[in-house]
N, C-alpha and C positions, 0 to 999 in steps of 0.2 A: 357353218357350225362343224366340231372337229367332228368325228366318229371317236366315241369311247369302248362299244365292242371289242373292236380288235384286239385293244389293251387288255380286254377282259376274261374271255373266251378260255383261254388256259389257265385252268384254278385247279388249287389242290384244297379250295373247302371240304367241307366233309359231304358226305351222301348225308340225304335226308329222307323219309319219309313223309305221309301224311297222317293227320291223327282224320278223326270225326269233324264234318264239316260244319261249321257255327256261325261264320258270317258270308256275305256277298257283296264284295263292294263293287262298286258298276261305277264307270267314268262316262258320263252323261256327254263328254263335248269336253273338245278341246278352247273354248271362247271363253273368256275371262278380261273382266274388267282392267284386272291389274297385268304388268307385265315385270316377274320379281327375277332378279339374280339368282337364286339359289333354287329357281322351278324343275325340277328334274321332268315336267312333262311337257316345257316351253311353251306355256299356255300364254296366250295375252288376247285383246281385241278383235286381231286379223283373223284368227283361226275360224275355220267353217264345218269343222269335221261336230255334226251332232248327230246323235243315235233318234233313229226311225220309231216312229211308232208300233210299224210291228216287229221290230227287234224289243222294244221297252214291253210289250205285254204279252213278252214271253218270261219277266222277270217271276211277276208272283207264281208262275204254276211252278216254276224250277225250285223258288221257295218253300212251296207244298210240298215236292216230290221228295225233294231232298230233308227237308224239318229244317230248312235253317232257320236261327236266331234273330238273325241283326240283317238289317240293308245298310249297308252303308255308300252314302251316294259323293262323290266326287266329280273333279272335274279338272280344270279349268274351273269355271263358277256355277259348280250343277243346279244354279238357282235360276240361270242364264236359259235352261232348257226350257222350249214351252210345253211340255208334260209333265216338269217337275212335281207340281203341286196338285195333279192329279197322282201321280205314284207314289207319292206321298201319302194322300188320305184314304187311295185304295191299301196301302201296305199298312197302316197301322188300322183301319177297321176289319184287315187281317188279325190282326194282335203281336204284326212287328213291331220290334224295336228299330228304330231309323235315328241314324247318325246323317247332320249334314255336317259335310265340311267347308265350313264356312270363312270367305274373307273377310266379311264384316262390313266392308266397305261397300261391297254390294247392298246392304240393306238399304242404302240411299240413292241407288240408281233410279233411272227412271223406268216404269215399269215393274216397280219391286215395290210398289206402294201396299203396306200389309203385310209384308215379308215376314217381319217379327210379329206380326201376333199370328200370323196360320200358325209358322212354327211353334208359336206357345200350344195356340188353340190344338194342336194334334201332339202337343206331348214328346218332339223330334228333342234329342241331344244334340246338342249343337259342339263340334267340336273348332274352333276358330284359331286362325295363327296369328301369333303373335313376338316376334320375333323378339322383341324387346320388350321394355317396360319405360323407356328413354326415344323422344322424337327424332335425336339425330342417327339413331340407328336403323329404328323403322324406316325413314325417308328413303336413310342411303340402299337398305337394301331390296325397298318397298315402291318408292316412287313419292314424290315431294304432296304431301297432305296426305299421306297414308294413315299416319299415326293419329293424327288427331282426329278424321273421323274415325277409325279404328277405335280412338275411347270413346266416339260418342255413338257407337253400333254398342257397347258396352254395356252402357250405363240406359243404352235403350230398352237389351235387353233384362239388364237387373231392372227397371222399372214392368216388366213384363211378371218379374220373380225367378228367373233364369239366376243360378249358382246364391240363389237366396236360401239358406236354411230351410229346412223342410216342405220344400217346394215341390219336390221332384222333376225340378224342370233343369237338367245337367249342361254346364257351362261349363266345358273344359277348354283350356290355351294350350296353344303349340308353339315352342321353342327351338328355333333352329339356330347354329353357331355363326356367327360374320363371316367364318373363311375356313378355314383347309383344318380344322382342329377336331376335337371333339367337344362334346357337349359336356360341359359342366354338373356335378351331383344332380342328379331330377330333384330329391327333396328340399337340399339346398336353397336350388333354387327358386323352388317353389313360394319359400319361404319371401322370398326378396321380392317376389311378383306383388305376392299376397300384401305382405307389406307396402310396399311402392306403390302399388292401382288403391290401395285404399285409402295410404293416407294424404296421395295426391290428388286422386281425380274418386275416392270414394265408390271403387267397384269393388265388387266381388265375385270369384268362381270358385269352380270346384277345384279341377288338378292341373297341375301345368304337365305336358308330356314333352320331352324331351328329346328329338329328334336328330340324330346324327345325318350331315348334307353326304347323298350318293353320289359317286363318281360318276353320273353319266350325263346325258342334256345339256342342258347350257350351265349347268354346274359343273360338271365336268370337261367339256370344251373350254370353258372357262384357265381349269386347271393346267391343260395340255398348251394354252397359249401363253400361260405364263411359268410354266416349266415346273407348274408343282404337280402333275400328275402323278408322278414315280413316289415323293416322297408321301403326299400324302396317302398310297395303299397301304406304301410301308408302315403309316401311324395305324393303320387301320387293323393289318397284320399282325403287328407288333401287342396291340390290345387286343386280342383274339380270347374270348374267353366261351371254354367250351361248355360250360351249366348253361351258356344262352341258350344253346340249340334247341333246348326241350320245350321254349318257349318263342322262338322265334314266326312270325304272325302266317308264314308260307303253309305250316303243318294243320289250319285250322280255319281258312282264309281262301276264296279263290278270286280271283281282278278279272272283273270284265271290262274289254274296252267297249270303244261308241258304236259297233259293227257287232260287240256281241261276242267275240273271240276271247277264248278263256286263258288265264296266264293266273303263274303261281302266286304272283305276289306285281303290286303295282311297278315295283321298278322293272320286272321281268317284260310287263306288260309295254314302255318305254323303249327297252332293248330287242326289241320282235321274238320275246324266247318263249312260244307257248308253252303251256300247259300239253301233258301226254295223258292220254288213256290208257294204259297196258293192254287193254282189254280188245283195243280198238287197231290193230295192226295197219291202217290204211294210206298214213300217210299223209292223211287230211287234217287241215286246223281246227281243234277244237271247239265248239259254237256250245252255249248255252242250251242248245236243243238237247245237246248230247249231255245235258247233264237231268233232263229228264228221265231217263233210264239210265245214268252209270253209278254207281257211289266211285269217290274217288279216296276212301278211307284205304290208308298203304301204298299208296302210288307215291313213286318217287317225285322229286321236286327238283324240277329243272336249276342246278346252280353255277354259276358264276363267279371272278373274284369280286364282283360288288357287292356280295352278300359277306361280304366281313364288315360291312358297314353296317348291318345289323346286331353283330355278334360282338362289336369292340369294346371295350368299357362293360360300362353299367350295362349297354345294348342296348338297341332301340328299334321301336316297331309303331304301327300306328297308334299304338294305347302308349307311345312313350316306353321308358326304361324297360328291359326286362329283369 
């Protein structure tokens, strides 16, 4: 796989700060079911890298210390962890809100028997991807039967009440582009999903978020081996639009990987660019312990030129457009 760092490293993004801290997403492990083209964390089967136990119950005291809002848990397939569904029911009889990010496809593995009702049973957002709303595009970028269980994770969960009307059970899709472009309208789009899943296979969710593919991982290796890396920063560039920044997901958001190590935002986490404490002159990488005593409200935010991949367009972040 190429290196996309190097490419990156010299940026004239803007400086950013940090606002008040409101979520914690944690990457449980690099293992996943699937193995997709557009993975910026290169997650598939082979991976071994999963977080320790006791790195994981260090998660809810940092949640205390600091007030945050939301868990949000990733991966590779953070269903794949076996402590998931304990940190799970320990975090919301916290009175978190817990997002999984979910492939969908996992809900039919083996060993995942239950998967959709615990999730129901504890009230979890499920945010899932979905690249299309068409088989032969899923496949190609997904892997050949992606798509069709993909609607039938779906329709598993709308039989649960998941993106059903006054449910409160949050079903939201994730739309990423085929190739080197940007993402098309969010609401636009949404519209077509909406339409499409219903009146073909009779689902329903809540929002489609609309995700711009980042230059690095095997997304990016990708680009460099077929000589579109240059052009596409340029699109990236060229769409720069500065009202994102106030919203961009780094100022409100911190990524822990599977060891525990804190990074501004999940792609940072991909490219080894920790997270800094100002406070903390030592030299040392950042760990979740250290965020049991630090706020990191006003700390700047480590950047790079892949963060105009957030800023282009409409802009995009884990909740989609900004």
């Amino acid at each position: 796989m190429r290196a996309t760092l190097p490419l990156l490293e010299v940026t004239d993004f803007p400086a950013i700060r940090r606002k008040s801290l409101e979520t914690l997403q944690v990457n449980l492990g690099y293992k996943c079911n699937q193995r997709c083209l557009h993975c910026h964390v290169n997650a598939g089967p082979n991976r071994k890298e999963m977080m320790t136990r006791e790195t994981l119950e260090l998660i809810l005291p940092v949640i205390e210390a600091r007030q945050i809002k939301t868990l949000d848990l990733t991966g590779g397939a953070p269903e794949l962890h076996a402590d998931f569904r304990y940190l799970v029911a320990e975090a919301r009889a916290a009175g978190i809100h817990v997002i999984d990010r979910c492939n969908l496809t996992i809900l039919f593995e083996p060993g995942q028997e239950g998967l959709a009702e615990f999730l129901a049973e504890h009230r979890v957002e499920i945010v899932a991807s979905l690249p299309c709303y068409s088989l032969e595009n899923v496949d190609k970028q997904r892997g050949k039967g992606v798509f069709d269980k993909s609607i039938a994770g779906l329709q598993k969960l709308n039989a649960l009440g998941y993106g059903q009307p006054g449910s409160g059970l949050l079903l939201n899709l994730v739309y990423n582009p085929q190739g080197p472009s940007l993402p098309p309208n969010q609401q636009t789009l949404e519209a077509d999903y909406k339409r499409e899943l219903r009146d073909h296979f009779g689902i329903e969710f809540n929002q489609l978020y609309a995700l711009a593919n980042m230059p690095i991982k095997r997304f990016g290796s990708t680009l460099i081996s077929k000589g579109q890396f240059h052009d596409y920063m340029r699109l990236l560039k060229d769409n720069f639009h500065q009202d994102n920044l106030d919203q961009v997901m780094c100022r409100s958001l911190v990524s822990v990987d599977w060891q525990g190590y804190l990074y501004d935002c999940d792609f940072n986490q991909q490219l080894a660019l920790g997270l800094q404490i100002d406070a903390l002159q030592d030299g040392k990488r950042r760990h979740l312990r250290d965020l049991l005593e630090n706020d990191l409200n006003q700390q700047s935010v480590c950047v790079a030129d892949h963060c105009f991949g957030c800023t282009a367009g409409q802009g995009s972040s884990c909740g989609g457009a900004l």
